[in-house]
MMTF fields as JSON, N, C-alpha, C and O atoms, coordinates in Angstrom:
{
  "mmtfVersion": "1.0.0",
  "mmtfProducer": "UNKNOWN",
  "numBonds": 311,
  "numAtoms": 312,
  "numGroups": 78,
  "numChains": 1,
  "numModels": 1,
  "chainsPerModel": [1],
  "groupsPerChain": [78],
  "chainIdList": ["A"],
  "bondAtomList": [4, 2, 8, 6, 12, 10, 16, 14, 20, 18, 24, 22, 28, 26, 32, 30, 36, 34, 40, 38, 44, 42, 48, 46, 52, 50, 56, 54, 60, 58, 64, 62, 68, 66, 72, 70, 76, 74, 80, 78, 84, 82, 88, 86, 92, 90, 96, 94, 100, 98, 104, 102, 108, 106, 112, 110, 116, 114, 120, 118, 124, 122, 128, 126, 132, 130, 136, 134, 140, 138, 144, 142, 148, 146, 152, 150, 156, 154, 160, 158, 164, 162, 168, 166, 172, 170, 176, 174, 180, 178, 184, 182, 188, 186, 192, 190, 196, 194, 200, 198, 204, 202, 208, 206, 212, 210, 216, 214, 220, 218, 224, 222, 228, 226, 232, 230, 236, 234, 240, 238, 244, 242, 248, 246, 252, 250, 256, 254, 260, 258, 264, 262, 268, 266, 272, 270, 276, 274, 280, 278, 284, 282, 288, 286, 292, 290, 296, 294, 300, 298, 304, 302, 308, 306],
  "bondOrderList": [1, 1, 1, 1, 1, 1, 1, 1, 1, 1, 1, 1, 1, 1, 1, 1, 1, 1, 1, 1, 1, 1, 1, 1, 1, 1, 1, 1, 1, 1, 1, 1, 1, 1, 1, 1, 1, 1, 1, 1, 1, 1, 1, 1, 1, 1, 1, 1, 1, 1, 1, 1, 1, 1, 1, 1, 1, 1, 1, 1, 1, 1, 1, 1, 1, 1, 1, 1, 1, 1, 1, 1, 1, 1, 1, 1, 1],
  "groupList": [{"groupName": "UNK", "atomNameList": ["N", "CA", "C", "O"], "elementList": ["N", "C", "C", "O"], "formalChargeList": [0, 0, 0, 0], "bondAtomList": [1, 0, 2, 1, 3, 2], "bondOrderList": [1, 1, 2], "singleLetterCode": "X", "chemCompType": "L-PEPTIDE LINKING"}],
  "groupTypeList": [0, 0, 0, 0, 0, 0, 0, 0, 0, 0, 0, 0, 0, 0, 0, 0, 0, 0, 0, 0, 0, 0, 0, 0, 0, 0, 0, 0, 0, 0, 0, 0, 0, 0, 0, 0, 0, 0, 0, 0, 0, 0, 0, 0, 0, 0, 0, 0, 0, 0, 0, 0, 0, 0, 0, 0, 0, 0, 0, 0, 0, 0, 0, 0, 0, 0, 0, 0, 0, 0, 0, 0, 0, 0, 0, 0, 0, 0],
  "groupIdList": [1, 2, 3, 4, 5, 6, 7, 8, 9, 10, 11, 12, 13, 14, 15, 16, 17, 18, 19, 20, 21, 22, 23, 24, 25, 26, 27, 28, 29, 30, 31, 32, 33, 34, 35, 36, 37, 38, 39, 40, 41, 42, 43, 44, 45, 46, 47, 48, 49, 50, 51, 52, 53, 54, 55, 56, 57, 58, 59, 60, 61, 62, 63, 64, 65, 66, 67, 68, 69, 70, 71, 72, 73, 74, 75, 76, 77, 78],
  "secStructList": [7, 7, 7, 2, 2, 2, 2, 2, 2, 2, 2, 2, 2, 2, 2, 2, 2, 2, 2, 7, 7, 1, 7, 6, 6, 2, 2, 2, 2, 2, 2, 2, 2, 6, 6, 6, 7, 2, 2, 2, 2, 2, 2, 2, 2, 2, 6, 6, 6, 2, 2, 2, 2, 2, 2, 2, 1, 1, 7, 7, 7, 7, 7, 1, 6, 6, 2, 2, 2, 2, 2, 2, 2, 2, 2, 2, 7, 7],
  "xCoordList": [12.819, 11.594, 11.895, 12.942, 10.808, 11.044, 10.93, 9.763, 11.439, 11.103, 10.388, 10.94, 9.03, 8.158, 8.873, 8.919, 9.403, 9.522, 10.328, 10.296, 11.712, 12.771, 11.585, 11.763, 11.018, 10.099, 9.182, 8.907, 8.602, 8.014, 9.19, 8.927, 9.977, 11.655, 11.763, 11.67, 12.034, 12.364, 11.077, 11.256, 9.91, 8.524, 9.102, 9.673, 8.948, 8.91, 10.535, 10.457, 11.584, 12.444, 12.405, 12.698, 12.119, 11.186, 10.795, 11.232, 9.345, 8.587, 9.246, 9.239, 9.748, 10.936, 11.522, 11.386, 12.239, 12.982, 12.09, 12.302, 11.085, 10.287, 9.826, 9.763, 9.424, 8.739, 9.567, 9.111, 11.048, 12.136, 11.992, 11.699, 12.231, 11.921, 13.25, 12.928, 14.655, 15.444, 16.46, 16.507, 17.261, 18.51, 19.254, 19.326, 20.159, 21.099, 22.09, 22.651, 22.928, 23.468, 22.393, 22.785, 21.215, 20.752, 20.117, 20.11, 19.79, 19.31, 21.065, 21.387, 21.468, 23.214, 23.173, 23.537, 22.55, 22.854, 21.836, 22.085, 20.304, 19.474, 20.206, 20.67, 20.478, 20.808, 21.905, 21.78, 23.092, 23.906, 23.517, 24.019, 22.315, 22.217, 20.793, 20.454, 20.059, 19.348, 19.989, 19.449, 21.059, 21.813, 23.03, 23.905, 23.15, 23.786, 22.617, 22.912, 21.466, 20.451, 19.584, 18.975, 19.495, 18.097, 17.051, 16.3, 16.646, 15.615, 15.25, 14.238, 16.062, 16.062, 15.431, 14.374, 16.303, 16.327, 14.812, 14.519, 14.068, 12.905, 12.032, 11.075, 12.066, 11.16, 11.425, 10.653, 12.386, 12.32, 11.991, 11.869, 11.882, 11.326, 10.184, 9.582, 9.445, 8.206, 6.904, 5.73, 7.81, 7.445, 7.844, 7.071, 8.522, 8.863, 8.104, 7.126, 7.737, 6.649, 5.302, 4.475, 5.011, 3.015, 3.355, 2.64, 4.492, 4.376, 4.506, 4.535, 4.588, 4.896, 3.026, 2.246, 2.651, 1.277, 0.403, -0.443, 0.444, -0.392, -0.457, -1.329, 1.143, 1.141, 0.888, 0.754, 0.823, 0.175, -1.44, -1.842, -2.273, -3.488, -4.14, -4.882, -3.945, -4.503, -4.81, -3.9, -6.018, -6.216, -6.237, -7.055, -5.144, -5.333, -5.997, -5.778, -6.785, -7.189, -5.961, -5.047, -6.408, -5.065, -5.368, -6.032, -5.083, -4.9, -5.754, -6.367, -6.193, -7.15, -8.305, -9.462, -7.396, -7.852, -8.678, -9.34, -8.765, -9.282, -10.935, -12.129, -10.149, -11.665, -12.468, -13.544, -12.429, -12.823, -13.564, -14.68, -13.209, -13.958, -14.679, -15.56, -14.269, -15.292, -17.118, -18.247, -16.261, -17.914, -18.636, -19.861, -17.927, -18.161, -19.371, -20.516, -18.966, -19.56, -20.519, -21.278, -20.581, -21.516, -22.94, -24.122, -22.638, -23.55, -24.433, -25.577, -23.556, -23.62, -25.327, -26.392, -24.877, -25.791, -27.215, -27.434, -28.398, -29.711, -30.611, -31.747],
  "yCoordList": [31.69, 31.951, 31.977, 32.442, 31.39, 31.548, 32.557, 32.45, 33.473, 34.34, 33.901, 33.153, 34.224, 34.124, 34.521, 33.593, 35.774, 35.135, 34.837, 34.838, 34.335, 33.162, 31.739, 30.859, 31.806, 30.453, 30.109, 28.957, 31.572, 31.382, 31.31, 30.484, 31.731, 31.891, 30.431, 29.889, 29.677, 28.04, 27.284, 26.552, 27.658, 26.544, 27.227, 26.41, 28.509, 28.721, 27.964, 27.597, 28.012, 27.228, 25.711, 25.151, 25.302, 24.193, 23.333, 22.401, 24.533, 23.984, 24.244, 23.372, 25.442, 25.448, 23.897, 23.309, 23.591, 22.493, 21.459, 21.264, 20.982, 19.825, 20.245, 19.391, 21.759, 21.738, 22.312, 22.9, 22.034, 21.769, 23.23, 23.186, 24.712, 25.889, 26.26, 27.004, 25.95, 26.362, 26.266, 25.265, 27.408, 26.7, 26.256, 26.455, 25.313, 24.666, 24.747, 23.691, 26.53, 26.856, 26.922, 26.496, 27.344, 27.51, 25.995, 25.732, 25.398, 23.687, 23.337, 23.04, 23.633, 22.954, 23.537, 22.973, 25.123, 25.464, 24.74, 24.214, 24.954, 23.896, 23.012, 23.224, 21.869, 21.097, 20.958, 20.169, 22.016, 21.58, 22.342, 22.403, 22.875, 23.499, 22.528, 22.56, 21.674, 20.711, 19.55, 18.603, 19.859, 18.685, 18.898, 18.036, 20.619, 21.108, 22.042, 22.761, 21.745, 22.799, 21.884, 21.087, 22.042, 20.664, 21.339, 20.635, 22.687, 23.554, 22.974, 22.276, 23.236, 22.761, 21.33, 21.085, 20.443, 18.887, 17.964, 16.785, 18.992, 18.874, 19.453, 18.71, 20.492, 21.125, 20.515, 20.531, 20.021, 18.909, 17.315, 16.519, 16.92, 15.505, 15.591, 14.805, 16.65, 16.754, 17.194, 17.077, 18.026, 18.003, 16.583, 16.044, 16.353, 14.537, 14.158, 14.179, 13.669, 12.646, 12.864, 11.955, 14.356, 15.308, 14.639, 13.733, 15.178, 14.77, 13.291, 12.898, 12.396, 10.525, 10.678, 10.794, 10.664, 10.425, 10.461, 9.575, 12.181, 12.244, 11.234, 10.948, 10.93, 10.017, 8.801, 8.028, 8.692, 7.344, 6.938, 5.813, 7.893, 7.96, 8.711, 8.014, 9.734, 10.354, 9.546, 9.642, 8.812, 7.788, 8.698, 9.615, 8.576, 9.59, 8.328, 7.137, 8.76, 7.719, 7.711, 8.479, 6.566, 6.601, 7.43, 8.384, 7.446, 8.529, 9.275, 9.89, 9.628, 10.47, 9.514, 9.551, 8.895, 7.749, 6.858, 6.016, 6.873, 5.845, 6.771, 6.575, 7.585, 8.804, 8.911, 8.359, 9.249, 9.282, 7.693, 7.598, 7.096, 5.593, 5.096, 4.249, 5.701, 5.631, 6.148, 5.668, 7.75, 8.348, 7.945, 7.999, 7.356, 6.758, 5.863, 6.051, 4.906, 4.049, 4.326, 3.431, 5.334, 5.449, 6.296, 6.343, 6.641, 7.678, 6.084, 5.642, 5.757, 3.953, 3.552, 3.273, 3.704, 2.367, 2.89, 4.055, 1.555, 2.137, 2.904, 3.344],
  "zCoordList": [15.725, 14.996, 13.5, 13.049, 12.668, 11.384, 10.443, 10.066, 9.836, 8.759, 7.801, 6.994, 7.629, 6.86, 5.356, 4.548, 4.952, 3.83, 3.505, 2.274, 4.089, 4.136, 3.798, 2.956, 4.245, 4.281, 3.089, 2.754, 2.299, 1.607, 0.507, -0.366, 0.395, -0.684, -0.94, -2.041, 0.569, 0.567, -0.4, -1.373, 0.126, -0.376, -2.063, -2.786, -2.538, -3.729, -5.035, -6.208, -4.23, -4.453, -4.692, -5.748, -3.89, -3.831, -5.174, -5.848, -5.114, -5.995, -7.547, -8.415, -7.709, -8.733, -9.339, -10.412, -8.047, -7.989, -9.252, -10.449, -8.336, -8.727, -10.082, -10.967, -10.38, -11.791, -12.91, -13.89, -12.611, -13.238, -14.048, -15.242, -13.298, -13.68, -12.787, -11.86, -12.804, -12.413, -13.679, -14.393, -13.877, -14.558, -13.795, -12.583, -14.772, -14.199, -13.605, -13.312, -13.033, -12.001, -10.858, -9.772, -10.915, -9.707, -9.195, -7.992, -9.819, -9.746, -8.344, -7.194, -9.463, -8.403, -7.126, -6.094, -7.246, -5.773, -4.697, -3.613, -5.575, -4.793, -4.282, -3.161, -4.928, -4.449, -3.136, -2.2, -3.345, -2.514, -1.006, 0.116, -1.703, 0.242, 0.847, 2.03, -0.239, 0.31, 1.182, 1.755, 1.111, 1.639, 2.322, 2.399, 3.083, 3.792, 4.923, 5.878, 4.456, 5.333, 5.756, 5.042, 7.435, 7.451, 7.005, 6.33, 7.157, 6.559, 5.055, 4.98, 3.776, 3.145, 2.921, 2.34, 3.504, 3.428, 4.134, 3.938, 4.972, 5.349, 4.181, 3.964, 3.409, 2.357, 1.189, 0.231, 1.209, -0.019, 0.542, -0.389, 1.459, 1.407, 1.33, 0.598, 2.113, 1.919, 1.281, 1.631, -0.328, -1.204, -2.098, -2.891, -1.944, -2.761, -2.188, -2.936, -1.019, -0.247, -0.633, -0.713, -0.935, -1.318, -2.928, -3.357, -3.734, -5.123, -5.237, -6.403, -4.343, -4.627, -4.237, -5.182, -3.197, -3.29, -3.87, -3.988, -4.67, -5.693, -7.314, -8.134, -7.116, -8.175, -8.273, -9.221, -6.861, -6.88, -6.621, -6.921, -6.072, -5.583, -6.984, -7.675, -7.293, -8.586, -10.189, -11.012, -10.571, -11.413, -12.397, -12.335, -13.701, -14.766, -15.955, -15.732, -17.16, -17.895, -19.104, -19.405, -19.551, -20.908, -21.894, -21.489, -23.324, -23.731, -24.581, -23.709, -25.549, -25.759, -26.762, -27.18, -26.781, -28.4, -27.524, -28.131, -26.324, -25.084, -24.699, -24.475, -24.802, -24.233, -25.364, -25.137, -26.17, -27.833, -27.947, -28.459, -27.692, -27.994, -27.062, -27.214, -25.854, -24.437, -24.703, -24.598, -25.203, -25.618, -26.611, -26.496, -28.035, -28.71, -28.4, -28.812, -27.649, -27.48, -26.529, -26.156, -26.13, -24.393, -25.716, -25.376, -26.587, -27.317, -28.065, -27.956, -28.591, -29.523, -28.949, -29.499, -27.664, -26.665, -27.201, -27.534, -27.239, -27.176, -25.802, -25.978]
}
């Protein structure tokens, strides 16, 4: 059975990981038990796999100078 908050420790580690809020001794330990723990090595593919999707499905617009000339012009029209 799983320990819940062993589990919530792992997801919060995790997400650490990805939003690059670890220092760099603890980043190393991440790592070397992502790839000595299948626990681990499952909570990180499948946060890599949720964060690849969103980046690819999520349409962001370009940059602000794009939005600014969008409304620009949408106000412009008669």
């Amino acid at each position: 059975m799983i320990n819940f908050n062993d589990h919530d420790e792992l997801k919060k580690q995790v997400g650490m990981y990805f939003d690059q809020e670890l220092d760099p001794k603890s980043k190393v330990e991440f790592l070397q038990k992502v790839e000595t723990d299948p626990n681990y090595q499952k909570a990180y593919q499948h946060e890599l796999l949720i964060r690849d999707k969103i980046k690819k499905h999520i349409h962001r617009p370009g940059d602000s100078s794009q939005l600014i000339q969008a409304i620009k012009n949408q106000i412009r029209k008669p």
